[in-house]
C-alpha positions as a Markdown table, in Angstrom:
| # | Residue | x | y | z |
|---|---|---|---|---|
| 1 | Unk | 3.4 | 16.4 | -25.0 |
| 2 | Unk | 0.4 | 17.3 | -22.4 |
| 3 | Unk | 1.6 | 17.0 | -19.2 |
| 4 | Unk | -0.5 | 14.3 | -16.4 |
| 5 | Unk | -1.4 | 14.1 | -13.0 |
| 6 | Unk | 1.0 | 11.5 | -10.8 |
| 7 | Unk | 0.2 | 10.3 | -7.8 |
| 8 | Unk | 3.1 | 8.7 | -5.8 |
| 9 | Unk | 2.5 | 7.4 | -2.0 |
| 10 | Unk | 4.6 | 9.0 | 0.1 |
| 11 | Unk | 6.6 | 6.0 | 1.9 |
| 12 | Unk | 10.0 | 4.8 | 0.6 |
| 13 | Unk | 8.8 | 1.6 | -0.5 |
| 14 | Unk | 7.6 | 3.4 | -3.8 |
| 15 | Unk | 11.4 | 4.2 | -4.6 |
| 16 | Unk | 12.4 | 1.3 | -6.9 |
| 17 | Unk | 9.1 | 2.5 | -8.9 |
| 18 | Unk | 9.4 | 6.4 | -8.7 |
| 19 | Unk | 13.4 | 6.3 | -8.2 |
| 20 | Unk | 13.9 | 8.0 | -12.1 |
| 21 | Unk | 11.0 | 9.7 | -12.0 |
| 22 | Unk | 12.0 | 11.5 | -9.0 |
| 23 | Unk | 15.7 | 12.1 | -10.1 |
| 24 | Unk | 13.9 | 14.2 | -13.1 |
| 25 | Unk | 11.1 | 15.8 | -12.0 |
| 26 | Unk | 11.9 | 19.2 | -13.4 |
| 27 | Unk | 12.5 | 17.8 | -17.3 |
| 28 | Unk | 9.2 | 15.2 | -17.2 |
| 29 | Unk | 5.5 | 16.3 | -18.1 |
| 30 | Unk | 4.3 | 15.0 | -15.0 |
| 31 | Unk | 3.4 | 17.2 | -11.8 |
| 32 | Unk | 3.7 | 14.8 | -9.1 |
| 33 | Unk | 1.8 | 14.7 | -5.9 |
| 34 | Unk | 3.2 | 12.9 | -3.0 |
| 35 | Unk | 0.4 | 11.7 | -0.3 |
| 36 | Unk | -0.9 | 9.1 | 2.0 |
| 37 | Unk | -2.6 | 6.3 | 0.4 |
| 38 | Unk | -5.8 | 7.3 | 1.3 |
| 39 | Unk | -5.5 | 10.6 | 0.0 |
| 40 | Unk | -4.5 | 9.5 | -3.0 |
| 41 | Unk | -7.4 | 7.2 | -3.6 |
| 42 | Unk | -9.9 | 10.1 | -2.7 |
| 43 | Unk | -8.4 | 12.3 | -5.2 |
| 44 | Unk | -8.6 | 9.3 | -8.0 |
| 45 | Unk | -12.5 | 9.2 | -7.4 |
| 46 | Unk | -12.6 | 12.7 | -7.7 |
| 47 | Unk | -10.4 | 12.7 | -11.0 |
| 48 | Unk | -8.1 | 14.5 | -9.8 |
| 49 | Unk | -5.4 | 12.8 | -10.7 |
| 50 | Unk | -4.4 | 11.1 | -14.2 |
| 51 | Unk | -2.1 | 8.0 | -12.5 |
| 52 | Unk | -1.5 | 6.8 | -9.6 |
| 53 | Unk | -0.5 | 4.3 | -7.3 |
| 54 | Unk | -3.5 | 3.8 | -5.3 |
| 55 | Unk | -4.8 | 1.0 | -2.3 |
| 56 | Unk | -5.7 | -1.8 | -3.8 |
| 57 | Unk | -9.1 | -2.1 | -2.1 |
| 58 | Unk | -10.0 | 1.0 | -3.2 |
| 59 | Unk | -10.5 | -0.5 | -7.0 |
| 60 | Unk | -13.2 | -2.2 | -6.0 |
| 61 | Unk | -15.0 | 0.7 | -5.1 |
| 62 | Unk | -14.9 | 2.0 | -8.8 |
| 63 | Unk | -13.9 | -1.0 | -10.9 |
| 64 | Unk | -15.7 | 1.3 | -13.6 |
| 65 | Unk | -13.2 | 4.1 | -13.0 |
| 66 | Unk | -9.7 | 3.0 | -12.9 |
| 67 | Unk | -8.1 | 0.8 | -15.2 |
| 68 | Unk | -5.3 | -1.3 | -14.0 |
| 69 | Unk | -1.6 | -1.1 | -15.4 |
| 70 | Unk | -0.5 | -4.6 | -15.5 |
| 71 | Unk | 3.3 | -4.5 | -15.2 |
| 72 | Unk | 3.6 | -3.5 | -11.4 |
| 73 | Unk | 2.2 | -3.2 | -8.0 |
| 74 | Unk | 3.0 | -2.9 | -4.6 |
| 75 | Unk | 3.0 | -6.2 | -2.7 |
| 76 | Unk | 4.8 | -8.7 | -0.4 |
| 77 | Unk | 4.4 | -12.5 | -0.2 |
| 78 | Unk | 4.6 | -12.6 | 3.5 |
| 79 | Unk | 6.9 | -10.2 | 6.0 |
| 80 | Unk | 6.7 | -6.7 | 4.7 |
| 81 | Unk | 8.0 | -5.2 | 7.9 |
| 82 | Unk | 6.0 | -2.0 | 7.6 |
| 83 | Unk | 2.2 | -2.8 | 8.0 |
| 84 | Unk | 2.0 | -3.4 | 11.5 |
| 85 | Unk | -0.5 | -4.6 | 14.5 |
| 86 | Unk | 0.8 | -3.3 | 17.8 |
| 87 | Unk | -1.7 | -5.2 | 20.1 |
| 88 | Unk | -1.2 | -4.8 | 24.1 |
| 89 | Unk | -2.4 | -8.2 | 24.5 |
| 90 | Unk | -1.9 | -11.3 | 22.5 |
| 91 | Unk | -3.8 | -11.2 | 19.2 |
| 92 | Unk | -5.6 | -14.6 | 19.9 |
| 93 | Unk | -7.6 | -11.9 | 22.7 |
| 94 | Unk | -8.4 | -9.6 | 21.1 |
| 95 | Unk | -12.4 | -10.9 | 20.7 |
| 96 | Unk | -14.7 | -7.8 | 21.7 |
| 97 | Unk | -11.1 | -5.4 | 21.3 |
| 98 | Unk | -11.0 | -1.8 | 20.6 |
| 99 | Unk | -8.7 | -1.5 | 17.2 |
| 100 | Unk | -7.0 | 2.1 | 16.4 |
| 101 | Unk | -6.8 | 1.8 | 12.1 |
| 102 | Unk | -4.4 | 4.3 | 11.2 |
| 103 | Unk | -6.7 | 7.0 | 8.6 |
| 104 | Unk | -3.8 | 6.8 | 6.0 |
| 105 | Unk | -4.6 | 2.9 | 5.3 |
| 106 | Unk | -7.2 | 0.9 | 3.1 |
| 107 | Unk | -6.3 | -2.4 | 2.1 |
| 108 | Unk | -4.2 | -2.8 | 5.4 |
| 109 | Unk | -7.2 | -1.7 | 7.6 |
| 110 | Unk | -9.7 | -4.5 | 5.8 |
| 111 | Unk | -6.4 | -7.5 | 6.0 |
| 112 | Unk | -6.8 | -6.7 | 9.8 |
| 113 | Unk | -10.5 | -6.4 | 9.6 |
| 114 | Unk | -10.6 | -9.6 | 7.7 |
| 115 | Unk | -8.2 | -11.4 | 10.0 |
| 116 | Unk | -10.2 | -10.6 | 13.0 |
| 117 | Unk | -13.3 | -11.9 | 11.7 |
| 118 | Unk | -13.1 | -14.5 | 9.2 |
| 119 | Unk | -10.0 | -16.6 | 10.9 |
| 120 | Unk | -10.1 | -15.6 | 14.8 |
| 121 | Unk | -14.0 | -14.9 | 14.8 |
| 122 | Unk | -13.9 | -12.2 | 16.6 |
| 123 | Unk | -16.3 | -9.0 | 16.8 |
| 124 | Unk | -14.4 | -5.8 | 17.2 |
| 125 | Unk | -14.4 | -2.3 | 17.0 |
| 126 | Unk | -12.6 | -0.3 | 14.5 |
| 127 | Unk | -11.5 | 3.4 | 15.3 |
| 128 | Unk | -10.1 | 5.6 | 12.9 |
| 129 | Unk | -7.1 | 7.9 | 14.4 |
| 130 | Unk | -4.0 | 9.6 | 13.2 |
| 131 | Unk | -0.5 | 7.4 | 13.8 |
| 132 | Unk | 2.5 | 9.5 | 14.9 |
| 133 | Unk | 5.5 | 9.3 | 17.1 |
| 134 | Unk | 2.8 | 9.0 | 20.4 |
| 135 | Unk | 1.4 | 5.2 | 19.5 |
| 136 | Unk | 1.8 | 4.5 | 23.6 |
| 137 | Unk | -1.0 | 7.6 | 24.1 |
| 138 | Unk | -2.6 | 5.8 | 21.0 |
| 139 | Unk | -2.9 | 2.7 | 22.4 |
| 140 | Unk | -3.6 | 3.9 | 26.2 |
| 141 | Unk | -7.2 | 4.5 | 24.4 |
| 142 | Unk | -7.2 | 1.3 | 22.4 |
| 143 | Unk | -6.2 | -2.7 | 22.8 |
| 144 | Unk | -4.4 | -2.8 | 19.6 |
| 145 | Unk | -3.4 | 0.1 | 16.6 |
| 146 | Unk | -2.4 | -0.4 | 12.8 |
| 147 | Unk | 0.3 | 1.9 | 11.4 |
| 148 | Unk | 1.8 | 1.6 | 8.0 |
| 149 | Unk | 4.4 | 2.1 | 5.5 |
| 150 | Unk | 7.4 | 4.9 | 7.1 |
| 151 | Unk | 5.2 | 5.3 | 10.6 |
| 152 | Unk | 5.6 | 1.5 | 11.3 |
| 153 | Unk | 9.1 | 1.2 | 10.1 |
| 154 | Unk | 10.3 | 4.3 | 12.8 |
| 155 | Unk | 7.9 | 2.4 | 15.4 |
| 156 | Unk | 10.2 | 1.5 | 18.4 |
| 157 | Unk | 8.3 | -1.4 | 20.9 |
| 158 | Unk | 8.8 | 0.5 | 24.0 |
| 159 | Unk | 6.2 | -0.7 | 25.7 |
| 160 | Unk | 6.9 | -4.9 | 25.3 |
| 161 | Unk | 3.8 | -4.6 | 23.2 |
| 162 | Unk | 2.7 | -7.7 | 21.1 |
| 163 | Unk | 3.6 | -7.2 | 17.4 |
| 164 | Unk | 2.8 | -8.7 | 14.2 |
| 165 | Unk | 3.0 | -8.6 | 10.9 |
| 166 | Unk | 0.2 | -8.0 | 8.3 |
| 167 | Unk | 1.5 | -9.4 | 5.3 |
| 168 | Unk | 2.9 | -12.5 | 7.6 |
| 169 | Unk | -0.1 | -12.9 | 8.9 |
| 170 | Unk | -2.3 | -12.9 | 5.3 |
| 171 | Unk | 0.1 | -15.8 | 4.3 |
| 172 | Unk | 0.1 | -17.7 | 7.3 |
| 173 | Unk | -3.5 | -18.0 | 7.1 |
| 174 | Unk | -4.6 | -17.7 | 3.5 |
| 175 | Unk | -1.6 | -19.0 | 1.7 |
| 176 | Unk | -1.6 | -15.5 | -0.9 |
| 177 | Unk | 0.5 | -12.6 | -1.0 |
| 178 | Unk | -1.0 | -9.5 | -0.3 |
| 179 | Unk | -0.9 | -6.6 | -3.2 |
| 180 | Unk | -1.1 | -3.7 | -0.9 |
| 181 | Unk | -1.4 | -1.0 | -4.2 |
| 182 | Unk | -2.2 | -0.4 | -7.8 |
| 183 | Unk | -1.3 | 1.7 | -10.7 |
| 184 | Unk | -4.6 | 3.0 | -11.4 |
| 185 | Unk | -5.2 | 4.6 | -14.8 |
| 186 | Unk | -7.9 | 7.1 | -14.9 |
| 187 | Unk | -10.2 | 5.6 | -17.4 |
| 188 | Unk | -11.9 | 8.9 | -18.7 |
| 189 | Unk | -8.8 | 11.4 | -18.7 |
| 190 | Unk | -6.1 | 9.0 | -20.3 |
| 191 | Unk | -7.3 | 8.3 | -23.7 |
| 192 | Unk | -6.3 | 12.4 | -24.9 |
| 193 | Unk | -2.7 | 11.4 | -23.1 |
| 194 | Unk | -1.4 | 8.3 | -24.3 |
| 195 | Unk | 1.9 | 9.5 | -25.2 |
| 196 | Unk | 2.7 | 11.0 | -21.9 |
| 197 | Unk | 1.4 | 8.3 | -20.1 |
| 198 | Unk | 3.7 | 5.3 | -22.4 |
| 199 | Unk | 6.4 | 7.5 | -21.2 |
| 200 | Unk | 5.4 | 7.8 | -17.8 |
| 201 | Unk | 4.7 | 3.3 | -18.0 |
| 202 | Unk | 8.6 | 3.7 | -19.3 |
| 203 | Unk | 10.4 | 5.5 | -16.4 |
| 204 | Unk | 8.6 | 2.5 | -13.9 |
| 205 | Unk | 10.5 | 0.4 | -16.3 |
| 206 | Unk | 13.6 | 2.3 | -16.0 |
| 207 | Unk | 13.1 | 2.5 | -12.1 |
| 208 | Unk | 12.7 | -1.1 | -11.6 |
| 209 | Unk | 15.4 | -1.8 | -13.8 |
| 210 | Unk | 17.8 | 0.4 | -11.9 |
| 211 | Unk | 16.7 | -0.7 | -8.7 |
| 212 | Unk | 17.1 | -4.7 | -9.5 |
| 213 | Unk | 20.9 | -3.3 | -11.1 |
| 214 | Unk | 21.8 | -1.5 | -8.0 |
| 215 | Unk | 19.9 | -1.8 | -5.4 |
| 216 | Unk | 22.7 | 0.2 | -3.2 |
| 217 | Unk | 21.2 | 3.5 | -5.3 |
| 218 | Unk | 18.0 | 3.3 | -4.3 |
| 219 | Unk | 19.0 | 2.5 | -0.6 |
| 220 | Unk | 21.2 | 5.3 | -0.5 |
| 221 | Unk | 17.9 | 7.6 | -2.1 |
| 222 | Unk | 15.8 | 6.6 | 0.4 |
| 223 | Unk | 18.0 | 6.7 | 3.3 |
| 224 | Unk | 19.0 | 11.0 | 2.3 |
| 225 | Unk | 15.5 | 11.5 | 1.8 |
| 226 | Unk | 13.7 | 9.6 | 4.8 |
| 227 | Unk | 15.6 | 10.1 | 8.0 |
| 228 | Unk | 14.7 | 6.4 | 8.6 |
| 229 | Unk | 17.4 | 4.7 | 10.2 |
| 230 | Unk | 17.6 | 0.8 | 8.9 |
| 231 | Unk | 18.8 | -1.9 | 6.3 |
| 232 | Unk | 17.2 | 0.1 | 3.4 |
| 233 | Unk | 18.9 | -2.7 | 1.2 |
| 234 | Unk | 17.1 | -5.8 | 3.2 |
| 235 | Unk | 13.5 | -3.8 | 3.8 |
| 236 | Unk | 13.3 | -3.2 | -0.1 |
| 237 | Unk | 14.2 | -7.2 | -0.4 |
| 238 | Unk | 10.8 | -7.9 | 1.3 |
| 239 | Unk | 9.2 | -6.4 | -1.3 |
| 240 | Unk | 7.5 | -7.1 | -4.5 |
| 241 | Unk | 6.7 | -4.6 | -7.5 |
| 242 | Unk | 6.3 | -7.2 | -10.6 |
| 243 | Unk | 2.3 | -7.6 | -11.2 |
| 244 | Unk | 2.7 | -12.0 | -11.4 |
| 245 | Unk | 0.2 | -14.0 | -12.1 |
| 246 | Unk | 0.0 | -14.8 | -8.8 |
| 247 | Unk | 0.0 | -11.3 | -7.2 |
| 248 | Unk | -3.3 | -11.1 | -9.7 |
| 249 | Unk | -4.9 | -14.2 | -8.3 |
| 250 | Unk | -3.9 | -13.3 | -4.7 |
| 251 | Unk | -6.0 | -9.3 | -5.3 |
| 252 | Unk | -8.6 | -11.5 | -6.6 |
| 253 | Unk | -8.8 | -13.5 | -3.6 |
| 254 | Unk | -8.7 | -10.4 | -1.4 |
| 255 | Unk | -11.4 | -9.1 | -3.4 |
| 256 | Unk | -13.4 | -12.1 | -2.6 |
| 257 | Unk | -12.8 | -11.7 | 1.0 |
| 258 | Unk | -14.1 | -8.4 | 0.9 |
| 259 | Unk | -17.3 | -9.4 | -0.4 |
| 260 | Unk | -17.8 | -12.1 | 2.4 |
| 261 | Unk | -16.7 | -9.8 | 5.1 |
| 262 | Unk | -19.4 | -7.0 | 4.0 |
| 263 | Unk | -16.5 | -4.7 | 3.2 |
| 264 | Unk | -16.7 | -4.0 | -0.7 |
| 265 | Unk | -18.3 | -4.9 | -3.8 |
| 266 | Unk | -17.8 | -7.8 | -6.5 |
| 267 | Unk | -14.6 | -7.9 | -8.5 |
| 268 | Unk | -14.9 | -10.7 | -10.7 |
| 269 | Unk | -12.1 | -9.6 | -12.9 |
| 270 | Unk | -9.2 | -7.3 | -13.2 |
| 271 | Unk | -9.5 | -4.4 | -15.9 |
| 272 | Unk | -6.2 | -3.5 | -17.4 |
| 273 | Unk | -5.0 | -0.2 | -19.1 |
């Protein structure tokens, strides 16, 4: 069996995917690689990389590229705790603001972008900078800064700054979840693997299966493995990894949104692996 190409994001919120995958790395054909989203999606459009769980608005860049796998995702229908807007002022002023987008994020820096304009109708500008543990130095040069997955969830508001929720927000004002990543399938590499990659489609299965069993296991994974300290258990909960229906008709809509914001190209449909 020829081994493939993984991409996993490096965040815990990919555990209940990658949670068997991970616990046998050294017996599976697949050489992982463990980055920030954006990474990830860079080394998709290069073909670097066979699978991998990429942002979801980076599909609409190459539609043509990636196929989709249809079984999971990573989304939230609301609170997701870990795509955050730290704003130093109250979001409803933040018309003409300076906005710090972390450079690990994609589909989280176009939901704020999107926010902003189409519901608020504001003008802003976007800055691209590197989140760490120093968001107060971030934000002395900034009105507002978005961090994601483990950087938000070790933020600590020191500073009584405003904070909000991305995926809360989406809801509140569109009514649809947000599907914050995809499997993508790399359309012109994967047809010579098929094998390897039905078994890779199985141990997301097995992973999924395990975590909705026991979520205690995957909890306890994540906390040896992060240094995070929180409700592993209740974070995970917030979470959704089954592609629905709806999930597909809420990327659709965020795909539309795109369009009419000038940030990507038409999706009309979803092409599936």
């Amino acid at each position: 069996m020829n081994r493939i190409r993984v991409g996993r994001i490096n965040y815990i919120n990919t555990y209940p995917l990658f949670y068997t995958i991970l616990k046998e790395k050294n017996i599976l054909p697949f050489d992982i690689v463990s980055a920030v989203p954006t990474a990830l999606n860079s080394m998709m459009r290069e073909g670097d990389l066979d699978v991998s769980l990429i942002s979801s608005s980076e599909y609409a860049t190459a539609p043509v590229q990636h196929l989709i796998y249809s079984d999971y995702c990573l989304a939230s229908t609301g609170y997701v705790n870990s795509v955050l807007l730290i704003a130093r002022k109250d979001i409803k002023d933040l018309q003409d603001a300076r906005i710090g987008l972390s450079t690990s994020s994609a589909t989280s820096s176009n939901l704020i972008k999107i926010i902003l304009k189409e519901f608020y109708g504001f003008d802003n500008t976007f800055i691209p900078v590197s989140c760490g543990e120093d968001n107060d130095r971030l934000l002395s040069n900034s009105d507002a800064l978005l961090i994601i997955g483990d950087e938000a969830l070790r933020f600590k508001n020191k500073g009584n700054y405003k904070v909000y929720d991305i995926g809360q927000l989406w809801m509140e004002r569109t009514g649809y979840p947000v599907v914050f990543g995809i499997i993508a399938v790399n359309a012109q590499s994967i047809p010579t693997q098929k094998d390897t990659v039905e078994l890779l489609f199985n141990k997301f299965h097995e992973s999924h299966a395990h975590y909705k069993k026991r979520p205690e296991d995957i909890a306890g994974f994540a906390q040896s493995h992060s240094g995070l300290s929180l409700n592993f258990t209740d974070y995970f909960s917030h979470l959704t990894y089954i592609f629905s229906d709806e999930l597909k008709h809420g990327l659709l809509y965020y795909y539309r949104m795109l369009v009419k914001c000038g940030l990507g190209h038409t999706v009309d449909q979803l092409r599936f692996y």
